[in-house]
Residue frames relative to the residue before (quaternion, step in Angstrom):
aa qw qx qy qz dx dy dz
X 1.0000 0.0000 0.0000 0.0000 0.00 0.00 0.00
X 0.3393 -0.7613 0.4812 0.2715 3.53 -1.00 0.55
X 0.5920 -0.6665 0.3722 0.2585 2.80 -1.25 1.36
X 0.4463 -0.7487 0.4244 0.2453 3.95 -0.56 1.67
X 0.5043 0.5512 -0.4490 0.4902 3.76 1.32 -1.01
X 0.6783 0.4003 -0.4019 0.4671 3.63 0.05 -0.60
X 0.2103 -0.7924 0.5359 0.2018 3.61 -1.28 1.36
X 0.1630 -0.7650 0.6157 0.0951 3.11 -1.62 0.56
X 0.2616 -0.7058 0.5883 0.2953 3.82 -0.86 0.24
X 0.5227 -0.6456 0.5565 0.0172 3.51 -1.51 1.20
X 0.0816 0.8563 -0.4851 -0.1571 3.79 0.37 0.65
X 0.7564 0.4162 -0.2618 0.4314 3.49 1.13 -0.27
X 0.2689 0.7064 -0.6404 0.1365 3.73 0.28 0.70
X 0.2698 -0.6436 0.6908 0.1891 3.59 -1.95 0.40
X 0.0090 -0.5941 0.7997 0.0870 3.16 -1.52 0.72
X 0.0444 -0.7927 0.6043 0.0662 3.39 -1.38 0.14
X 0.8166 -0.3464 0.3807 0.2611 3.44 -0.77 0.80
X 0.3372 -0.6203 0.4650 0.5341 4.22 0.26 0.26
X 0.7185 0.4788 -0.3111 0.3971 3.80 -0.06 -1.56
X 0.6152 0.5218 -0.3288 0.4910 3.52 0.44 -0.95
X 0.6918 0.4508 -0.3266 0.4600 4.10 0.40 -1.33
X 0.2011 0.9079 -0.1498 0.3360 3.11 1.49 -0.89
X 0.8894 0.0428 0.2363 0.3889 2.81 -0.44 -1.77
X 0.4245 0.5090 -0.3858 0.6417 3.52 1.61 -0.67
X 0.7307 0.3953 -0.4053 0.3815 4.10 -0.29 -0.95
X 0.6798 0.4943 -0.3753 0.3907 3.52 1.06 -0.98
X 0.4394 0.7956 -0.2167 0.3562 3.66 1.40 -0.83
X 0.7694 0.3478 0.0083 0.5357 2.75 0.59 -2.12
X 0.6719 0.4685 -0.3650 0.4426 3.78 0.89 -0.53
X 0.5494 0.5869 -0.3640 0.4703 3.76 1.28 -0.29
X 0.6769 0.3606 -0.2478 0.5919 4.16 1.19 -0.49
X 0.6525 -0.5168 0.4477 0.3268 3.59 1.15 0.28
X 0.6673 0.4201 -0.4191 0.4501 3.78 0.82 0.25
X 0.2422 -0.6860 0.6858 0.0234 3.63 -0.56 1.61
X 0.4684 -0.6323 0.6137 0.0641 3.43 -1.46 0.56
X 0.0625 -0.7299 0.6486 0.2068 3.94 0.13 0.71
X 0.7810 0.1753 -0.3316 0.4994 3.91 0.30 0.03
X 0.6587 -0.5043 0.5154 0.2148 2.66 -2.12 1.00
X 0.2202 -0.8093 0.4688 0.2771 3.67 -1.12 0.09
X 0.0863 0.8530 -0.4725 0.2042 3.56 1.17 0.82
X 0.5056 -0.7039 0.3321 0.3723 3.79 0.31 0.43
X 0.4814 0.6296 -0.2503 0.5561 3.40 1.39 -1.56
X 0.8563 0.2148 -0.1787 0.4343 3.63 -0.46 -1.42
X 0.4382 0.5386 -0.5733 0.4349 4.31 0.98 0.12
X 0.8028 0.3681 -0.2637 0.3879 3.44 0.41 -1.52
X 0.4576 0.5279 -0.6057 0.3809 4.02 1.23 -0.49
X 0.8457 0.4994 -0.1658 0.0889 3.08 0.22 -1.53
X 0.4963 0.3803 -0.3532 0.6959 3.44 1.79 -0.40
X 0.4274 0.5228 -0.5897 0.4431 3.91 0.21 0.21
X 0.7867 0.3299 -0.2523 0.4568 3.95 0.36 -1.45
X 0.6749 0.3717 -0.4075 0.4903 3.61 0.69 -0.18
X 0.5119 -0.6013 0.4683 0.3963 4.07 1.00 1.32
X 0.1516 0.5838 -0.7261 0.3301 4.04 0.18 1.45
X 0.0439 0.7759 -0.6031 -0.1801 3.43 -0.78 0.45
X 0.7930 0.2184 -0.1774 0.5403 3.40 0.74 -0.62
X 0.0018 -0.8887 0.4435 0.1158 4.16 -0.42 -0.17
X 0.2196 -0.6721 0.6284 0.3243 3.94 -0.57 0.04
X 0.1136 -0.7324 0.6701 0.0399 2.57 -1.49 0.76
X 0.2719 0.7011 -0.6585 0.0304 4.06 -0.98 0.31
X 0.3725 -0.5595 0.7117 0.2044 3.17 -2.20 -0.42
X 0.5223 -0.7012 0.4637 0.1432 3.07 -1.43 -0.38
X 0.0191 0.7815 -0.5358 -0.3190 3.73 -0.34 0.40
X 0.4280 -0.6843 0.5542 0.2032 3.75 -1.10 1.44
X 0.8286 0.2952 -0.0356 0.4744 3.28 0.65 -1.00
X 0.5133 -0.6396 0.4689 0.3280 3.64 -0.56 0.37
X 0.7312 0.4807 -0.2720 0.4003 3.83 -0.96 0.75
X 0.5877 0.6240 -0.1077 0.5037 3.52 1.93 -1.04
X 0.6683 0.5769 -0.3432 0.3205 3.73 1.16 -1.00
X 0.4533 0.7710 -0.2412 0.3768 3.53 1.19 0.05
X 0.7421 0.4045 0.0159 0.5342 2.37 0.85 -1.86
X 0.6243 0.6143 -0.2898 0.3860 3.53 1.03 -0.91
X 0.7217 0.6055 -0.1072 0.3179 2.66 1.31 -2.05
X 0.6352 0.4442 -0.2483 0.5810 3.60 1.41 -0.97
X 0.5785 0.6008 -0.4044 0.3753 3.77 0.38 -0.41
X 0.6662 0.3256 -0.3113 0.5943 3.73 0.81 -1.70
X 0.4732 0.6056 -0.5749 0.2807 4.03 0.59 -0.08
X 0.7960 0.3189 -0.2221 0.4641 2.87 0.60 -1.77
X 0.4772 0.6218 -0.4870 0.3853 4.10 0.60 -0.36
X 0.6816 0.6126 -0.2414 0.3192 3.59 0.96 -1.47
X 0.6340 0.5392 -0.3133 0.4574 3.31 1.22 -1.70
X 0.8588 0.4419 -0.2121 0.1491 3.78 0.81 -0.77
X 0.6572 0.4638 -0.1333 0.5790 3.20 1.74 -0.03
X 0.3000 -0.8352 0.4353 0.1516 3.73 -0.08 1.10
X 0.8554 0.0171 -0.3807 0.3508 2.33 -1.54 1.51
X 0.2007 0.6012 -0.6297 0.4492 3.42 0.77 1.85
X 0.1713 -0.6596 0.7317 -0.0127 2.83 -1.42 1.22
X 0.0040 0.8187 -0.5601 -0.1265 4.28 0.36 0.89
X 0.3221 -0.6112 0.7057 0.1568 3.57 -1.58 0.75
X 0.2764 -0.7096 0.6280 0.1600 3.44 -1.26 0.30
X 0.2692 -0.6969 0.6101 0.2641 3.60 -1.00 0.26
X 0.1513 -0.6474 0.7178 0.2068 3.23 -2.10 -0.52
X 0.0858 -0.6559 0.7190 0.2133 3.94 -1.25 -0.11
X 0.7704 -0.5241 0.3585 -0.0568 2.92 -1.87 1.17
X 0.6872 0.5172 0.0331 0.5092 2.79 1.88 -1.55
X 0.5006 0.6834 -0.0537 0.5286 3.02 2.38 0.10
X 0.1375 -0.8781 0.4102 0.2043 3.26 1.24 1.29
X 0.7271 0.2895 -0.2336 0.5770 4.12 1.04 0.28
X 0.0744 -0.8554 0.4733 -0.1969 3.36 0.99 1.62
X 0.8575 0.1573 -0.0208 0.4894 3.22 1.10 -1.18
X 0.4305 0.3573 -0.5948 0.5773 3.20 1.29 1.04
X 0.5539 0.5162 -0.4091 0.5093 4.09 0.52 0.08
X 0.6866 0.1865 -0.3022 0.6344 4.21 0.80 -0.26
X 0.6153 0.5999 -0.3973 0.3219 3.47 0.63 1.07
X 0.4898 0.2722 -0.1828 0.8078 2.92 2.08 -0.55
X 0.5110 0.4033 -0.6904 0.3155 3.40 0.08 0.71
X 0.7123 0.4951 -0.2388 0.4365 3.17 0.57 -1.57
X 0.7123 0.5093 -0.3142 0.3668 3.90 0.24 -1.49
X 0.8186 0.4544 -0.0055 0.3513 3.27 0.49 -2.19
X 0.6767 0.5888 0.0384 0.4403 3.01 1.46 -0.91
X 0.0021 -0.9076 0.4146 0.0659 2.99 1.04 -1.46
X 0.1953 0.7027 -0.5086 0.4576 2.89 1.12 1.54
X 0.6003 -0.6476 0.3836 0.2705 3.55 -1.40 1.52
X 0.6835 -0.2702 0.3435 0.5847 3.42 1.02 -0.77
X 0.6888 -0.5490 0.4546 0.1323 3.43 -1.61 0.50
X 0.0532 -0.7788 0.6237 0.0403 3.31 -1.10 0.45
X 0.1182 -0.8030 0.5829 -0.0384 3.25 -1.31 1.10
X 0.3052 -0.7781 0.5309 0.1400 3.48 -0.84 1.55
X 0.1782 -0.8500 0.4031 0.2884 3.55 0.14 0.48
X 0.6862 0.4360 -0.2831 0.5088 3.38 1.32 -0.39
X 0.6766 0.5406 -0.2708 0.4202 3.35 0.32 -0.86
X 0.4741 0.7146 -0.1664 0.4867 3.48 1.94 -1.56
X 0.2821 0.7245 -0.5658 -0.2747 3.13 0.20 -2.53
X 0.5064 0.4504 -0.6422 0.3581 2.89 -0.03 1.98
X 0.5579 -0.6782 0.4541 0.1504 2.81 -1.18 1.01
X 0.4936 -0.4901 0.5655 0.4431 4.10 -0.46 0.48
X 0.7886 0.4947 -0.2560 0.2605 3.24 -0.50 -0.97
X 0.4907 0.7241 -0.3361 0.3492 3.64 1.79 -0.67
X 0.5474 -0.7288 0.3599 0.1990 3.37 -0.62 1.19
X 0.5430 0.6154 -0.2325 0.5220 3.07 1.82 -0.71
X 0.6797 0.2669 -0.3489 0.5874 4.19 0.93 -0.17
X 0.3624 0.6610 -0.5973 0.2739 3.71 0.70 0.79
X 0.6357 0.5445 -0.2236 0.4993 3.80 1.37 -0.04
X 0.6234 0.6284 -0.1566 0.4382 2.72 1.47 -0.72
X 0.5933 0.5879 -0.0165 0.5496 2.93 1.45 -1.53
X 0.5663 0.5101 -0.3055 0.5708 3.81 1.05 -1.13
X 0.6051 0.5109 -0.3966 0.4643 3.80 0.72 -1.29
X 0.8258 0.3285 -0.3231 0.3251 3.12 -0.32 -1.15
X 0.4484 0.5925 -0.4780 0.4683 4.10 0.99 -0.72
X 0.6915 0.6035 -0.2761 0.2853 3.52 0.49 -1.87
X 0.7518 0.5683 -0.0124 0.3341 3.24 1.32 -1.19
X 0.3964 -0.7687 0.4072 0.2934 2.76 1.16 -0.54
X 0.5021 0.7621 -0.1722 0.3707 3.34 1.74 0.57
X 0.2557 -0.7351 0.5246 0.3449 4.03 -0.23 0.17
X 0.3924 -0.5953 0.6846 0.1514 3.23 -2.15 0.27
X 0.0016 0.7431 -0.6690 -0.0131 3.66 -1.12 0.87
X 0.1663 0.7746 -0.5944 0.1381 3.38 -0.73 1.38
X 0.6023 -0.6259 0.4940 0.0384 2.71 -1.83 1.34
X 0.3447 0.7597 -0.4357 0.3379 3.24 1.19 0.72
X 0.6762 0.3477 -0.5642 0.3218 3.67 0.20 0.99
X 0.9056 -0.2880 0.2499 0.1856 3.39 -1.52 -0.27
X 0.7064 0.2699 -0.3250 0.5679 3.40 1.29 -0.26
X 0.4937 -0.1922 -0.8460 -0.0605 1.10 -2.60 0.87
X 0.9087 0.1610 0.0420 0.3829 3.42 0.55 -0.53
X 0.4298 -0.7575 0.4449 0.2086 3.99 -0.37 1.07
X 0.0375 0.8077 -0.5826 0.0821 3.82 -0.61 1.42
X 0.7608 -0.4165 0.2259 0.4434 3.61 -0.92 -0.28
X 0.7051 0.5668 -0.0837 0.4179 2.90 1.77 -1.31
X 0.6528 0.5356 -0.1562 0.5124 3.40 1.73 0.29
X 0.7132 0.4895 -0.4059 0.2949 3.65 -1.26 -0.44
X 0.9061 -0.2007 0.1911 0.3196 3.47 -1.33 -0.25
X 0.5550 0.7408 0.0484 0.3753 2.60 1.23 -2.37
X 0.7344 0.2213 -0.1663 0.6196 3.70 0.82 -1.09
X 0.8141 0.1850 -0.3249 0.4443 4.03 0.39 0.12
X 0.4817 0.4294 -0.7286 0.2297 3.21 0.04 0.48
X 0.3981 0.6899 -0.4972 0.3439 4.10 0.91 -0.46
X 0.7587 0.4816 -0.2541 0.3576 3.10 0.53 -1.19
X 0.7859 0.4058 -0.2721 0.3789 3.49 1.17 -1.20
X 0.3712 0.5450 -0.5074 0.5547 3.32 1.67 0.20
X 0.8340 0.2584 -0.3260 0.3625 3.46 -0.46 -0.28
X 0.8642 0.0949 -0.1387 0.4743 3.20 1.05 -0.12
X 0.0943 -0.8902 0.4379 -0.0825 3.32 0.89 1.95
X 0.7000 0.3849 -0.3707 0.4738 3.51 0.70 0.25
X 0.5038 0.7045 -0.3848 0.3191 3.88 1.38 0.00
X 0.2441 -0.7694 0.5538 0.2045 3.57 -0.05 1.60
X 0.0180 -0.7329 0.6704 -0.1145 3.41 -0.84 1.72
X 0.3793 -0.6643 0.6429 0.0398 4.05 -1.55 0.58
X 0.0356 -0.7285 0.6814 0.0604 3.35 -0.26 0.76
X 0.2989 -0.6543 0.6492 0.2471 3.76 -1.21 1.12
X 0.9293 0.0554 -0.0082 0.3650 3.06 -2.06 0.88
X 0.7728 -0.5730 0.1370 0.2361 2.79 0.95 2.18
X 0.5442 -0.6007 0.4140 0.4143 3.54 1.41 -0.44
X 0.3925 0.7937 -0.4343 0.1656 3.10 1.25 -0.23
X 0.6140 -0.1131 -0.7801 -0.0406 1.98 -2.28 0.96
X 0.6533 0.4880 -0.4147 0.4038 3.79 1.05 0.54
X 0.1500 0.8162 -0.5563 0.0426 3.65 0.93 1.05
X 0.4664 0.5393 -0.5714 0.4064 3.74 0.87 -0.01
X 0.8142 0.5140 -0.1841 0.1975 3.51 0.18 -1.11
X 0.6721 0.3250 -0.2680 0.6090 3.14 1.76 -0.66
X 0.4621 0.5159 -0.5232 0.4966 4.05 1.00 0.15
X 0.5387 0.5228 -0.3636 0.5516 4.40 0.64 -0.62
X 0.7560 0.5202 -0.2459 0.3120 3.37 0.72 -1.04
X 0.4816 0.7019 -0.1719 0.4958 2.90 1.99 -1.03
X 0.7067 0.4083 -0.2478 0.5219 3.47 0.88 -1.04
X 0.7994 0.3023 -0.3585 0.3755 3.66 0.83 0.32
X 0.5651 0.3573 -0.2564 0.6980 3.81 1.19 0.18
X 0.3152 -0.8200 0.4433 0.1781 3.60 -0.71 1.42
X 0.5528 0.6022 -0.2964 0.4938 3.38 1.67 -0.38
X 0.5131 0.7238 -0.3409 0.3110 3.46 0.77 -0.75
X 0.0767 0.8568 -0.4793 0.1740 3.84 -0.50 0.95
X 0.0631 -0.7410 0.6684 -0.0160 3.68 -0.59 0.70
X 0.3901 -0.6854 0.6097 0.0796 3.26 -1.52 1.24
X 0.5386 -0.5757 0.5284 0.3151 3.88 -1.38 0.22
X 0.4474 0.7103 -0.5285 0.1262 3.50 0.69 -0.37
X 0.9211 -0.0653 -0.0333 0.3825 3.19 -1.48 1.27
X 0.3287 0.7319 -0.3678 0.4701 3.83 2.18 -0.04
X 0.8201 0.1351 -0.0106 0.5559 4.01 -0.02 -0.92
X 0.6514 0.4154 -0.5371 0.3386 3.83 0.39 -0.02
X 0.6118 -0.6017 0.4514 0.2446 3.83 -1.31 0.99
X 0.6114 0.4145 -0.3896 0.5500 4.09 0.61 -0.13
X 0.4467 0.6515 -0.4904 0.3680 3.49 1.10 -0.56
X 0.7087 0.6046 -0.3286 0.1556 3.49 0.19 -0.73
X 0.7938 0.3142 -0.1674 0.4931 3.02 1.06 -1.18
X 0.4939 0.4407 -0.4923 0.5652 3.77 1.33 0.92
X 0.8246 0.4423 0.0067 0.3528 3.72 0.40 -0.72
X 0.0898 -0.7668 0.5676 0.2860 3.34 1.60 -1.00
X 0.0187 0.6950 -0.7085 0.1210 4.08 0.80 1.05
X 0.2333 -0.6759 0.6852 0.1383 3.96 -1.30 0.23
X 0.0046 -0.8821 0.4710 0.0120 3.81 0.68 0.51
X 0.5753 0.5709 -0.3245 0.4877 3.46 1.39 -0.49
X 0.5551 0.7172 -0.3143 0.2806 3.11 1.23 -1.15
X 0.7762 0.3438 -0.1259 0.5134 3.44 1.46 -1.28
X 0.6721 -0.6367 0.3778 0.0144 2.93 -1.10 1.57
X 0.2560 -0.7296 0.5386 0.3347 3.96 -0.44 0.64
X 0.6049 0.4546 -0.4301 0.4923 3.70 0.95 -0.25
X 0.7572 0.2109 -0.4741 0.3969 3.64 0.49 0.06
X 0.3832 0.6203 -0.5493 0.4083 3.09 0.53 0.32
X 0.7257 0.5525 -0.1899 0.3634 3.19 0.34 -1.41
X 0.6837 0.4602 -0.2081 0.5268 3.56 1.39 -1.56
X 0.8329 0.2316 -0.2369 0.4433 4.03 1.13 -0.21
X 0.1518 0.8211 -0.5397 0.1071 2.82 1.84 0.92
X 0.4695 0.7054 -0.3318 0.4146 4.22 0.62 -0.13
X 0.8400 0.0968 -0.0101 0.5338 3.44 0.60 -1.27
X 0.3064 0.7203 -0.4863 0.3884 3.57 1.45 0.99
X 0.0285 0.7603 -0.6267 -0.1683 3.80 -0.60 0.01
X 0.5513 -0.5496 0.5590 0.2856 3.41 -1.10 -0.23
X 0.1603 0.6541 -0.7150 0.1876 4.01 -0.60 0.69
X 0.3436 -0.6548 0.6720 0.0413 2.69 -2.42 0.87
X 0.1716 -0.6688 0.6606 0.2947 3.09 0.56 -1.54
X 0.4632 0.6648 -0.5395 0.2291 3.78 0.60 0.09
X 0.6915 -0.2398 -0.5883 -0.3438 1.39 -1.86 0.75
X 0.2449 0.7089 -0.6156 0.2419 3.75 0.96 1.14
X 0.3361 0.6538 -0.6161 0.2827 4.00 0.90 0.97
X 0.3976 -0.7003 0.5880 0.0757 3.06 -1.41 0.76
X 0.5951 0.3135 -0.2293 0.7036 3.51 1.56 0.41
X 0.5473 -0.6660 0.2908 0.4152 3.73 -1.60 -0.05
X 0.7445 -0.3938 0.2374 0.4840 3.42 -1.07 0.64
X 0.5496 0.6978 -0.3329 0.3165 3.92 0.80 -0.79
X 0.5241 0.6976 -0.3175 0.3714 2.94 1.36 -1.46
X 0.7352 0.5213 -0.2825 0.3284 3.24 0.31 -1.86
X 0.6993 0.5078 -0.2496 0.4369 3.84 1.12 -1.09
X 0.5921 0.5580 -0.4892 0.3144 3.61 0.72 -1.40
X 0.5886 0.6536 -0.4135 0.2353 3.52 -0.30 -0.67
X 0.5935 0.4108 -0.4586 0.5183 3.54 0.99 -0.81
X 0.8592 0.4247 -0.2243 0.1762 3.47 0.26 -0.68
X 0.4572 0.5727 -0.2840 0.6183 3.09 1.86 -0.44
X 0.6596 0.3467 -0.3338 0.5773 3.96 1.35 0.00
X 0.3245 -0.8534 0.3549 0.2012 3.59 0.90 0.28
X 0.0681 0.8504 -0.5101 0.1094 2.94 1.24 1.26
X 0.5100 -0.5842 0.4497 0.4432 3.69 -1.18 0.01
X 0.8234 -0.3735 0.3467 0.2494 3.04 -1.74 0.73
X 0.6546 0.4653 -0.1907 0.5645 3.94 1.48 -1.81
X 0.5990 0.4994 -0.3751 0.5011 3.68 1.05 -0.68
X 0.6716 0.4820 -0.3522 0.4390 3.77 0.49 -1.01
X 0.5950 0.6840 -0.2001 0.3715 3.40 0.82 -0.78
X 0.6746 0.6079 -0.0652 0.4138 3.14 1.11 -1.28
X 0.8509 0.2796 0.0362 0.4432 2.84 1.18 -1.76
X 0.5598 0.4499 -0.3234 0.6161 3.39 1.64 -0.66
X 0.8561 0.1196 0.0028 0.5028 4.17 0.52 -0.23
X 0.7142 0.5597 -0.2464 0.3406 3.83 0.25 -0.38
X 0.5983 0.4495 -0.2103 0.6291 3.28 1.54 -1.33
X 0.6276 0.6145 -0.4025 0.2579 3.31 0.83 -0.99
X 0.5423 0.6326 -0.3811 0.4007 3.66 1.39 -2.07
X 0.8252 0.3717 -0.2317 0.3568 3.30 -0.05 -2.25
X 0.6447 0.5791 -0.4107 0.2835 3.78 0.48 -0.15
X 0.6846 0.4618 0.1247 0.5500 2.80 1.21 -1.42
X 0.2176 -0.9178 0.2641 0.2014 3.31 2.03 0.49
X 0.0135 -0.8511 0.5210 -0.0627 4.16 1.63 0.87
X 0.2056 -0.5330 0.8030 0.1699 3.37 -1.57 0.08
X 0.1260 0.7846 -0.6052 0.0472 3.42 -0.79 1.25
């Protein structure tokens, strides 16, 4: 187990709106995935506080067009009140003022940057229609986190295929791929080695319960690649919509005896220089 005194930063946490948490728990409890944690803002941040979280992102999502507003000011005000939140705003596509909406996320707001579910979303990175969107954040001085690989499950609105466009066109845009890219983490870690901003997170990607909620492939990933993108690795949880304990999500570095500089890197280093921290 990893030692909690020792701090790490969390890129992949969810808060959500009450109705919204709502309805994702009711969702998720209908396919058999129960949440052991609660998603009350207070008790997310108590709890990654005791497992030595010092710093965390946090966002939601807008599923539906019309909602990103509303979302967007809420994780503001949720963010300002619990330490060491770091809140992300969102946007939808289907919003004929998409990118005057990731403008007051980022400007007015003062949100880190933005997150995009591509599935859940259905938009595709690659849509011509977050090319404003995308300008905002660069403009800003801000990062992107997108759901844009393959697990649990491969759709139009995903895979490889729909961002490398983007990082050609936008090779300096500090973007996060969740959960490693998976099921194509070879392809977006290679990718990593050609866009210096480029980053991919652990979420639910290498922990071992992952599997049988996710179809995660943890074997799949090498200790040498690990090791070779030990730079553009972040840490993620997904907490606290886990269905197992929060530990789960860490054990792995160690039960792979990774080194101590590697653990370092990824549970908290990558995390500062990405995410551009004063620490």
């Amino acid at each position: 187990m990893m030692d909690a005194t020792r701090p790490s930063i969390d890129v992949h946490v969810h808060l959500h709106p009450p109705r919204l948490a709502d309805a994702i728990s009711r969702h998720f409890a209908g396919i058999g995935w129960r949440p052991v944690h609660g998603w009350a803002p207070d008790a997310v941040a108590s709890t990654l506080r005791e497992h030595g979280v010092d710093r965390f992102c946090c966002f939601s999502y807008a599923h539906r067009p019309g909602i990103a507003r509303a979302i967007n000011a809420w994780m503001a005000k949720a963010g300002r009140t619990l330490p060491g939140a770091i809140p992300f705003g969102t946007v939808h596509t289907d919003d004929p003022d998409c990118a005057e909406v990731a403008r007051e996320a980022l400007h007015d707001l003062g949100l880190a940057g933005l997150k995009i579910h591509c599935s859940v979303q259905r938009i595709a990175p690659d849509d011509p229609r977050l090319v404003p969107v995308y300008e905002a954040v660069l403009g800003a001085g801000r990062v992107m986190m997108l759901h844009a690989g393959t697990l649990p499950y491969r759709d139009e609105h995903t895979g490889i295929e729909r961002v490398r466009p983007v990082m050609a066109r936008f090779p300096e845009l500090p973007v996060c791929i969740a959960h490693l890219g998976a099921h194509e983490h070879r392809a977006f870690l290679e990718l990593t080695d050609e866009y210096p901003n480029l980053y991919v997170d652990t979420t639910m990607a290498l922990a071992g319960p992952a599997k049988e909620y996710v179809a995660a492939e943890p074997d799949a990933v090498s200790n040498d690649e690990i090791v070779r993108h030990q730079d553009r690795i972040l840490f993620g949880s997904d907490f606290p919509l886990l269905p197992y304990p929060y530990e789960e999500e860490r054990r792995w570095a160690v039960s792979r005896g990774l080194s101590e500089d590697v653990q370092r890197k990824i549970f908290y280093g990558n995390a500062v220089r990405f995410l551009r921290l004063a620490v």
